[in-house]
C-alpha positions as CSV (number, residue, x, y, z in Angstrom):
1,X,-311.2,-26.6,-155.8
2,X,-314.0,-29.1,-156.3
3,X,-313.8,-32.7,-154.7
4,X,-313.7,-33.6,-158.6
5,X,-311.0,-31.7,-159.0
6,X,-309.0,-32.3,-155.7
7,X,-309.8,-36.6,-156.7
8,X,-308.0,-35.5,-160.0
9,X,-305.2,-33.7,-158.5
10,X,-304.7,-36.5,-156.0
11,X,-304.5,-39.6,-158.9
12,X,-302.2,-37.5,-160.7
13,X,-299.9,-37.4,-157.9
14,X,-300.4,-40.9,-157.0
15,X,-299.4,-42.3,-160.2
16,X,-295.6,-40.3,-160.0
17,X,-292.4,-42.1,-159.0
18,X,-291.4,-41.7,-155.4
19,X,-288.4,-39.6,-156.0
20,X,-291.2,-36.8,-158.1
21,X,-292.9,-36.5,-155.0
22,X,-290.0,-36.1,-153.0
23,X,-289.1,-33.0,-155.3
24,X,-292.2,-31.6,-155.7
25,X,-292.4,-31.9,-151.8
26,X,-289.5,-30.2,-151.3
27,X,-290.0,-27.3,-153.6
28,X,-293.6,-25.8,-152.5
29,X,-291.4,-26.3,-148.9
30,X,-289.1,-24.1,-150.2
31,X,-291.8,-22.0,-151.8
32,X,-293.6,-21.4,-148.6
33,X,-290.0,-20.5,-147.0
34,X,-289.5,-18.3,-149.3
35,X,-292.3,-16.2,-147.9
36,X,-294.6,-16.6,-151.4
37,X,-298.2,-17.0,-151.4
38,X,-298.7,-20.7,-149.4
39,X,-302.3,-21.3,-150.3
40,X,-301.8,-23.2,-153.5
41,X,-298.4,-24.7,-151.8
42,X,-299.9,-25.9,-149.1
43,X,-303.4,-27.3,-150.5
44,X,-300.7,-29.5,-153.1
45,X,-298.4,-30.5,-149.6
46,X,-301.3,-31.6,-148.1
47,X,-302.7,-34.0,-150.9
48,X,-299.1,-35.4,-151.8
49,X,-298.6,-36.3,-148.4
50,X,-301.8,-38.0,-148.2
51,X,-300.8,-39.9,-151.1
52,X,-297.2,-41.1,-149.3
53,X,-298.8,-41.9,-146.0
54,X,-302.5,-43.0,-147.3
55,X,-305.2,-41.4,-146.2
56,X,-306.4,-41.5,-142.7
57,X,-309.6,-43.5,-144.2
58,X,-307.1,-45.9,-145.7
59,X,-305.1,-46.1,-143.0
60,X,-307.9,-46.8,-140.3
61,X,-310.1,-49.4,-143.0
62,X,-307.3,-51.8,-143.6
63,X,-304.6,-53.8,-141.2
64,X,-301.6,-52.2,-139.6
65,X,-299.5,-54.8,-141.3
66,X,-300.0,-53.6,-144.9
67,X,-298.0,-51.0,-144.4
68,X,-294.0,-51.5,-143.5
69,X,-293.0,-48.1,-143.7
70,X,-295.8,-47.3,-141.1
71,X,-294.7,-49.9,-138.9
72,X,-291.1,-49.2,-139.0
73,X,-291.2,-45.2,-137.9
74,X,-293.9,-45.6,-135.7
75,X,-291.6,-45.2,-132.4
76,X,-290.7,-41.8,-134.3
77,X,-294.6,-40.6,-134.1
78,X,-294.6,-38.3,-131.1
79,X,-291.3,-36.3,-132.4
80,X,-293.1,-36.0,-135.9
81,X,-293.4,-32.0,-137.0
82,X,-295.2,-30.8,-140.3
83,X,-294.2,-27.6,-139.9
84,X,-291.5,-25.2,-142.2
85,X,-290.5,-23.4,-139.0
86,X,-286.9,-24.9,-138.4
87,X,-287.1,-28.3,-136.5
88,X,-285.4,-28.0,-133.0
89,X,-283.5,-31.4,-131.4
90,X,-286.0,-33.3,-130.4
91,X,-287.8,-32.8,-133.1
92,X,-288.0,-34.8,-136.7
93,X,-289.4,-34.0,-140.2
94,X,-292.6,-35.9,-141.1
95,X,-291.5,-35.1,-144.8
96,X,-287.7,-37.0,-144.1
97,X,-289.7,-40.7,-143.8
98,X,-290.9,-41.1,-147.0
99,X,-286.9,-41.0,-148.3
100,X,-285.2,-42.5,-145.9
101,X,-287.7,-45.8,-146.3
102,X,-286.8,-45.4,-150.0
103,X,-282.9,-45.2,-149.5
104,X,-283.4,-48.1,-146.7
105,X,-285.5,-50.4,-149.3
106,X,-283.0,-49.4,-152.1
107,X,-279.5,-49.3,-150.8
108,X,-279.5,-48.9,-146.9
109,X,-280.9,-52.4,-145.8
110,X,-282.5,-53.8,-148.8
111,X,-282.4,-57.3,-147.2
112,X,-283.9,-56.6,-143.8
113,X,-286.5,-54.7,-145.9
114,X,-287.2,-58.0,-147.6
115,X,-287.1,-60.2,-145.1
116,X,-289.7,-57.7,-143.3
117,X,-292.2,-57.5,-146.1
118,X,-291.4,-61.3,-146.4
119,X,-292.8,-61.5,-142.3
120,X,-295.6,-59.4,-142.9
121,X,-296.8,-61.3,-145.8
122,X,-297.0,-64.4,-143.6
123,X,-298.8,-62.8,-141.0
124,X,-301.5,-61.7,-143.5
125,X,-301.8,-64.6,-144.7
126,X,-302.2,-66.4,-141.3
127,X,-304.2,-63.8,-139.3
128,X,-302.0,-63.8,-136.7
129,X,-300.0,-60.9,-135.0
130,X,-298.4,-62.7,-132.4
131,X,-294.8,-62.5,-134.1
132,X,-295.7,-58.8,-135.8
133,X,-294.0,-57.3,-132.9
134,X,-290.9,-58.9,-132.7
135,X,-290.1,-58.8,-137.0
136,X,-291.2,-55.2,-136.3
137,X,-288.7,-54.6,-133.2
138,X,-285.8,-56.7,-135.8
139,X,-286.3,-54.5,-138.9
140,X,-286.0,-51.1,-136.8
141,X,-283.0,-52.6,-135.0
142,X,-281.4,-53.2,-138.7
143,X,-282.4,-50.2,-140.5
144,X,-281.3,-48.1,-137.4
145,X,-277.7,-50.0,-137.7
146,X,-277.7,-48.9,-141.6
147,X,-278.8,-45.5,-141.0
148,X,-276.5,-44.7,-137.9
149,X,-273.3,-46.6,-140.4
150,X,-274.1,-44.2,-143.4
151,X,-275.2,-41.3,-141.4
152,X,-273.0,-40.8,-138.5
153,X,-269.8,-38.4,-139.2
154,X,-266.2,-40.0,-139.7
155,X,-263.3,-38.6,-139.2
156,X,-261.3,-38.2,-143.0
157,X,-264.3,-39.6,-144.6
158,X,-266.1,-37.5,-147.3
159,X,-269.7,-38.8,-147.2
160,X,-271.2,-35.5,-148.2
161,X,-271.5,-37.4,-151.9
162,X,-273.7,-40.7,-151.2
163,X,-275.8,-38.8,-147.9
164,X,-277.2,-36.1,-150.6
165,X,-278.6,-39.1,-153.3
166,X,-280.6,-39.9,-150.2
167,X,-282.7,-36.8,-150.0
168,X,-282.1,-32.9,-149.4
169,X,-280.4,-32.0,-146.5
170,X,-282.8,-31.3,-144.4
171,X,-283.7,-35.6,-144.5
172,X,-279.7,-35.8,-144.3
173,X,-280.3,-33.9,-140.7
174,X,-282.8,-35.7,-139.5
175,X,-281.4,-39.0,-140.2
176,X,-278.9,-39.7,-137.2
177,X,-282.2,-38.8,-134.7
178,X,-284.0,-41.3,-136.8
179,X,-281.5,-43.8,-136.3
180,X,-281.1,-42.5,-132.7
181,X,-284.7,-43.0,-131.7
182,X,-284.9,-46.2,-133.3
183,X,-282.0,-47.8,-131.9
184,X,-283.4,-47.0,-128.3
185,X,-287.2,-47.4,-128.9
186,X,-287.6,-49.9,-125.6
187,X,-286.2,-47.4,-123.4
188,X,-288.3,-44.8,-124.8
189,X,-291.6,-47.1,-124.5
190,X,-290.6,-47.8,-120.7
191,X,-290.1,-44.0,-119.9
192,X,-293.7,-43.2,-121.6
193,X,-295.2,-46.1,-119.4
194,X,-293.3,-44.7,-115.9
195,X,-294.2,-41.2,-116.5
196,X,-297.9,-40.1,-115.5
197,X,-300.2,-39.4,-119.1
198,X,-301.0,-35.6,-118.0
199,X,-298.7,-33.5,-115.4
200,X,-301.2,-30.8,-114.5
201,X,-298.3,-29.1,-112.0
202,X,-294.8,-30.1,-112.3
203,X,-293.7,-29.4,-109.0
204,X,-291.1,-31.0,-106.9
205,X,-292.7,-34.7,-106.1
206,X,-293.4,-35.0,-110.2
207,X,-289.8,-33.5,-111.5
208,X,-288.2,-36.4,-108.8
209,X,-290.3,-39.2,-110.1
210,X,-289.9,-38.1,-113.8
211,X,-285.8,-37.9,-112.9
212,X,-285.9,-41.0,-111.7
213,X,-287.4,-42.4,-114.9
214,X,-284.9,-40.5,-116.9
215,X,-282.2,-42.5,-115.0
216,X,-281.3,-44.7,-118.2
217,X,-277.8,-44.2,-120.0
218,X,-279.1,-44.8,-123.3
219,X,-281.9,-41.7,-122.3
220,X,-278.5,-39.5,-121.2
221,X,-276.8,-39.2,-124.6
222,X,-276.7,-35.6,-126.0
223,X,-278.7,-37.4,-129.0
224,X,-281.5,-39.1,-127.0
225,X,-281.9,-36.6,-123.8
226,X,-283.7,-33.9,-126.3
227,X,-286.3,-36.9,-127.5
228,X,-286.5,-37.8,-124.0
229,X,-287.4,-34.3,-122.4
230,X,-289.7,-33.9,-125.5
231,X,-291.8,-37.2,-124.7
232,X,-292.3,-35.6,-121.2
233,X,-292.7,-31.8,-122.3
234,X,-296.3,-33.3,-124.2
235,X,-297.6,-34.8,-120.9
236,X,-296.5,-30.9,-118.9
237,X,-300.1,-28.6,-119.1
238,X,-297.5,-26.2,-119.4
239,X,-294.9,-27.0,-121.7
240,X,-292.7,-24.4,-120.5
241,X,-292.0,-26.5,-117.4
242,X,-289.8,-28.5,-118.9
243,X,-287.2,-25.7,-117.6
244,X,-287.6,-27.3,-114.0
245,X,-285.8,-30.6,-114.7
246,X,-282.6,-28.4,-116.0
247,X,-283.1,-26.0,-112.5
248,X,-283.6,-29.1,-110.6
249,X,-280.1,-31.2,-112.0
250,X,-278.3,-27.9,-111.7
251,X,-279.4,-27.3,-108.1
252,X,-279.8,-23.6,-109.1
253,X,-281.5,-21.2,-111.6
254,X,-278.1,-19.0,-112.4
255,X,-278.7,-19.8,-116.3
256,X,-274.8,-20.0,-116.0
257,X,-274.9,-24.0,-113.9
258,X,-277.9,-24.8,-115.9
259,X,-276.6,-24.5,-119.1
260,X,-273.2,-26.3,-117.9
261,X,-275.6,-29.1,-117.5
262,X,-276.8,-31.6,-120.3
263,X,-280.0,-30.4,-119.4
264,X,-279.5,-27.2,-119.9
265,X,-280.9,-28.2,-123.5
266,X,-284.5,-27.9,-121.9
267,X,-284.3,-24.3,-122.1
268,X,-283.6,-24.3,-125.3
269,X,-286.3,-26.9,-126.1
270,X,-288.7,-24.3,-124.1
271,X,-287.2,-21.2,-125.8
272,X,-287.5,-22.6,-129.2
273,X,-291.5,-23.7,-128.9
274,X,-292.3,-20.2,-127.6
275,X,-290.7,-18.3,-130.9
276,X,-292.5,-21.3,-132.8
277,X,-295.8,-19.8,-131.0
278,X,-295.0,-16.6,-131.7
279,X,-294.6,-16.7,-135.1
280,X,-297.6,-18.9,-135.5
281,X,-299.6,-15.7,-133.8
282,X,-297.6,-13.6,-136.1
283,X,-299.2,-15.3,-139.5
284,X,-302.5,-15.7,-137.8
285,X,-302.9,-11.7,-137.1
286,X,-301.6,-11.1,-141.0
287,X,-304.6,-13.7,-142.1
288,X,-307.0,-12.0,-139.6
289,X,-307.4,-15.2,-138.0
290,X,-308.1,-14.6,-134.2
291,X,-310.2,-17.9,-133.2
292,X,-307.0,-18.9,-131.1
293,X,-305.1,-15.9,-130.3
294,X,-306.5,-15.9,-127.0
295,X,-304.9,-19.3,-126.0
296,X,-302.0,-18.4,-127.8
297,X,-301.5,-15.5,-125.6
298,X,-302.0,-17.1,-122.6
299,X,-299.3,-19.5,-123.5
300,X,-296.9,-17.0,-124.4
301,X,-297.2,-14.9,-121.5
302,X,-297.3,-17.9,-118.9
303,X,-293.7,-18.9,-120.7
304,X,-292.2,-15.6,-120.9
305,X,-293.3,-15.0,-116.9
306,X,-291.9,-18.6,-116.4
307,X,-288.7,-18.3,-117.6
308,X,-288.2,-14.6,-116.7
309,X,-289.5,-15.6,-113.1
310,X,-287.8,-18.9,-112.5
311,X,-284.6,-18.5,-114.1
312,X,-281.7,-16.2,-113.1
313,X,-281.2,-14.8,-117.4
314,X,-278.5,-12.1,-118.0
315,X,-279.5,-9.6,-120.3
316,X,-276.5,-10.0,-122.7
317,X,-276.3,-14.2,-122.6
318,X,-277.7,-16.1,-126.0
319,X,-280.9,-17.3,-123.3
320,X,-281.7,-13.9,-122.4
321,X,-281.3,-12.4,-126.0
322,X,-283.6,-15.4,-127.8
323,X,-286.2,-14.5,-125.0
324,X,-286.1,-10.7,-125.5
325,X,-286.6,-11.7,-129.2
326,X,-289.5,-13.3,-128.6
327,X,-291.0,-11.0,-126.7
328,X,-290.1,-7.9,-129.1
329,X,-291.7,-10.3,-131.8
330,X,-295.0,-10.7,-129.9
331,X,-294.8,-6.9,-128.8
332,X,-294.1,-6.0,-132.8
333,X,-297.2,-8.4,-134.2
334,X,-299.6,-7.1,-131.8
335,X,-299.1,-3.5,-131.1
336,X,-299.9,-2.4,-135.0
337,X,-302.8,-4.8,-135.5
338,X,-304.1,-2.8,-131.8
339,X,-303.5,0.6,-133.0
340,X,-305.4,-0.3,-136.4
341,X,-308.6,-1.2,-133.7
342,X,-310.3,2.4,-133.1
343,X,-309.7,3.4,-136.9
344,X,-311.9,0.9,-138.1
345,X,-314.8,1.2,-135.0
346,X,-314.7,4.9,-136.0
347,X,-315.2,4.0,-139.6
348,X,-318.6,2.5,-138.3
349,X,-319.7,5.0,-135.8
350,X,-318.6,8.6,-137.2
351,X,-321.6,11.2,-137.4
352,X,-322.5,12.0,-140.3
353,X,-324.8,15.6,-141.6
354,X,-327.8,14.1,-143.2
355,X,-326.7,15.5,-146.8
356,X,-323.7,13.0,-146.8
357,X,-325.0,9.9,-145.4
358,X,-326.1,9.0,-149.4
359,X,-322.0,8.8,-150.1
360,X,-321.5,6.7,-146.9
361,X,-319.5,3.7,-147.1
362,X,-322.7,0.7,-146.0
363,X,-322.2,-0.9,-143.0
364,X,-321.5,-4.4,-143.7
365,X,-322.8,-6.7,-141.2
366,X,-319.9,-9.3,-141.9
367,X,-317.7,-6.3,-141.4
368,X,-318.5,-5.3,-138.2
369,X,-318.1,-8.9,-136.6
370,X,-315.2,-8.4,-137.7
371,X,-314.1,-5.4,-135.7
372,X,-316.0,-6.6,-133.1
373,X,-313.8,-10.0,-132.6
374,X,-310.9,-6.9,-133.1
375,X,-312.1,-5.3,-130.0
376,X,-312.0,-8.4,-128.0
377,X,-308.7,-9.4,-129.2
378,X,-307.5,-5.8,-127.6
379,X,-309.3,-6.8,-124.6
380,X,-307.5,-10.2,-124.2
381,X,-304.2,-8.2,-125.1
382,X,-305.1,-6.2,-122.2
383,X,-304.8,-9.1,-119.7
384,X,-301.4,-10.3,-120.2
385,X,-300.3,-7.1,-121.5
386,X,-297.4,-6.4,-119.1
387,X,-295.2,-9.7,-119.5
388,X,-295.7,-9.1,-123.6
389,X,-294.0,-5.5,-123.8
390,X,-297.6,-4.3,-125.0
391,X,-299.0,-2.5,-121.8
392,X,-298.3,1.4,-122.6
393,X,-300.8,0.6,-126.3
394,X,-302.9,-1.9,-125.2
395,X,-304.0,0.1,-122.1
396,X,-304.5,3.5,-124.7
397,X,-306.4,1.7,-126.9
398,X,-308.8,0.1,-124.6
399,X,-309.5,3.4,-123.1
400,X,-309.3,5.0,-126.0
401,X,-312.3,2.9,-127.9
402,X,-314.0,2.8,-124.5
403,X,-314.5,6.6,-124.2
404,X,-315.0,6.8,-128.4
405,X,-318.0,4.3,-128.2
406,X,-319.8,5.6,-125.4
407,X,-319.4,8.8,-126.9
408,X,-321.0,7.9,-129.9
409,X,-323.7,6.0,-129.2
410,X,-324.9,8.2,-126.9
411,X,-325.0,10.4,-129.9
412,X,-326.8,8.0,-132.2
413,X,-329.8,7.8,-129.9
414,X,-329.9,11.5,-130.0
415,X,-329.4,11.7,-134.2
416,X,-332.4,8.9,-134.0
417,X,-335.1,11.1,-133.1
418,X,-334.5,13.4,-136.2
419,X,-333.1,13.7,-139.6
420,X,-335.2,12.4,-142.8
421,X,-336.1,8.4,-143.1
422,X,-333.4,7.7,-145.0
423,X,-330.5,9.1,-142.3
424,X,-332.4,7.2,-140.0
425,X,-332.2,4.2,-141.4
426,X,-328.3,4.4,-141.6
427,X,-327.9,5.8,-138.5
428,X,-330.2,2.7,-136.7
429,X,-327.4,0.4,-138.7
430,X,-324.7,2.4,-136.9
431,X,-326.5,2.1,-133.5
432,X,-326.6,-1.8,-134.1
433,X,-322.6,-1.7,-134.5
434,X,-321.9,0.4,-131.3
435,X,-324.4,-1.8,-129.7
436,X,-322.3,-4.8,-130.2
437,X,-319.1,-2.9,-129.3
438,X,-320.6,-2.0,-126.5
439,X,-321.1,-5.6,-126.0
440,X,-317.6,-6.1,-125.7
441,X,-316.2,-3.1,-123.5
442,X,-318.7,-2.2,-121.7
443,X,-320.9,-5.7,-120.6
444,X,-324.0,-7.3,-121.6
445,X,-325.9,-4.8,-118.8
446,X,-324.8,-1.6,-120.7
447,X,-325.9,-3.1,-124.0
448,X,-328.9,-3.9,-123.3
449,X,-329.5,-0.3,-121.7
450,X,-328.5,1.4,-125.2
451,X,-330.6,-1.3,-127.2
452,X,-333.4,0.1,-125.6
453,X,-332.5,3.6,-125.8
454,X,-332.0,3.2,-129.6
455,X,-335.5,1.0,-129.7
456,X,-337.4,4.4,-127.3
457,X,-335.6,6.8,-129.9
458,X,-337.0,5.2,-132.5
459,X,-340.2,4.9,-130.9
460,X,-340.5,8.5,-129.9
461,X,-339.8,9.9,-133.8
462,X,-342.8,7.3,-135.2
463,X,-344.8,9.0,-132.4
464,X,-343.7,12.6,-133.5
465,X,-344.3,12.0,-137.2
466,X,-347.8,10.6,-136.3
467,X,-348.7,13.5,-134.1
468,X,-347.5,16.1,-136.7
């Protein structure tokens, strides 16, 4: 789409009413759930929620206090996800703001709202912040009470009726851990400020000084602790870790004591972010995006080892199932995209009689690149191939495209010092292609070596044709 275009698109959604957008929101979600084709989806999600939260030119060219809604759900920033996988605890829809700050402003605290856009107004008008803080820290204290009185489940009390004119249920969800957050957002800021900004090794003296900082009731709730352990699962290198707390409280890693703890929940916190990762790899091997796959693998296979290494998991608990899933899911994404590898490098590199090089498929530059970043994916698969379930066909292939490009471009150099000017010519393109396989399995050294072979064979047939 053109910027013209997008500009269009954009004003067009700008000028609907809130509750539109809401819809439309909701149903390229749904579309995108659904498994259909998210391109078009996504490119609209993406401009419609720039419209409801401002661009982030907008956002960063005028004050902080023109916006309430921004002001209000800021403490909710580091739980924000954008994502259609399923939210975990600990974890709140970006897309459930937008109408829960309708409902608030309409029916849930109308006046609050009022009396918030009233403060802001006056500080505008001043220039000074020095009370933005405090009307800030009032409003969230008031919308949380509304939001925890509407939201929270009663006993006898049918509220299934006025909870869905709020939003879909998804927002309905996500309300109560709105609320939640809100209502405790000092003791939230004070165990952000006690806890160090990056825990490059959560060992023993960390886990005691981040246990000590977790030492707050309003932290300890079965609502809050998930928020909690998520604020400090961002600061771990490796998020995985997050499992230690739960082995440390328990005093054991029999999966059994952990999980009679409340903090048994970080497992599931842990387990839940590694099926998230692999089903990200999962859609980027289908899209033949593999920029990040080798980060991603490292991830996964430092969390699987983790939590197969530091925690006692029976094979038939609801722990130990979710994290043989995962790893059948990585196993299952990876090991047909591997097998696929040395079907297209001998696509490239098969010899050819002279006569049938004219009905050749051309070697697409473009093309190759690609297999080439296909070979090194294999090669990174090869690493952490064990802890992934993809050892027995990683280790095959590798070997397998090892021995089936030495072979051939051996060969090539050979088929370069005959055949009519035409072979030739494919035939150096083909060289150039096992060259930069080569590249990849066997070092820079070894290509180098066949580059000059290929660059002697050629030599040696201009020689020949000159001398005969």
């Amino acid at each position: 789409m053109s910027q013209t275009s997008t500009e269009r698109l954009r004003d067009y959604l700008a000028q609907l009413p809130p509750q539109a957008q809401a819809l439309l929101m909701r149903e390229f979600e749904r579309a995108i759930e659904r498994g259909e084709d998210a391109t078009v989806a996504n490119f609209v999600l993406d401009q419609l929620r720039k419209v409801v939260r401002g661009s982030q030119e907008e956002d960063e060219a005028r004050p902080r206090t023109d916006d309430p809604a921004r002001l209000l759900f800021h403490p909710l920033e580091p739980f924000l996800v954008e994502s259609n996988y399923p939210v975990r605890v600990g974890q709140i829809r970006r897309a459930s703001l937008q109408p829960v700050w309708q409902w608030l402003s309409r029916d849930g605290a109308p006046d609050a709202t009022r009396a918030f856009e009233t403060a802001l107004a006056e500080i505008r008008q001043t220039g000074s912040t020095a009370s933005l803080e405090s009307a800030a820290r009032r409003f969230q204290i008031a919308a949380a009470e509304a939001i925890v009185a509407t939201a929270a489940p009663v006993q006898g009390d049918d509220r299934h009726r006025p909870l869905a004119r709020i939003g879909s249920p998804k927002v309905v969800e996500d309300m109560l851990s709105i609320g939640a957050v809100l209502r405790v957002r000092e003791a939230m800021d004070a165990l952000a400020s006690r806890i160090p900004s990056q825990l490059r090794n959560f060992a023993d003296a960390q886990i005691s000084s981040v246990k000590s900082a977790l030492a707050v009731p309003s932290l300890q709730t079965p609502q809050m602790l998930p928020f909690a352990l998520s604020l400090i699962m961002q600061r771990l290198d490796a998020p995985w870790q997050i499992i230690r707390i739960a082995i440390k409280m328990a005093a054991s890693d029999d999966e059994l004591r952990v999980a009679a703890t409340p903090y048994g929940v970080a497992v599931t916190i842990a387990l839940h972010d590694l099926s998230y990762l692999a089903a990200c790899l999962r859609t980027d091997i289908r899209r033949g995006q593999f920029d990040n796959v080798g980060e991603q693998l490292k991830i996964l296979h430092d969390g699987v080892r983790g939590l197969r290494t530091e925690l006692d998991l029976r094979n038939d608990s609801a722990w130990g199932k979710q994290l043989t899933s995962i790893r059948a899911d990585i196993s299952n994404s990876l090991q047909a995209e591997i097998e696929s590898v040395p079907g297209r490098v001998r696509r490239f590199l098969r010899q050819r009689a002279d006569k049938d090089i004219a009905s050749a498929p051309k070697i697409d530059a473009a093309e190759v690149e690609e297999t080439a970043a296909l070979i090194d994916f294999v090669a990174v698969c090869r690493t952490y191939a064990s802890e992934l379930a993809i050892n027995e066909v990683t280790l095959r292939t590798y070997s397998d495209l090892q021995h089936y490009v030495e072979q051939s471009t051996e060969g090539l150099v050979q088929a370069l010092r005959g055949g009519d000017a035409k072979a030739r010519a494919y035939r150096q393109t083909q060289a150039m292609a096992a060259i930069r396989f080569c590249e990849i399995l066997f070092g820079h050294d070894y290509a180098s070596l066949m580059r000059r072979a290929v660059e002697n064979a050629g030599t040696a047939e201009r020689k020949s044709t000159r001398a005969s």
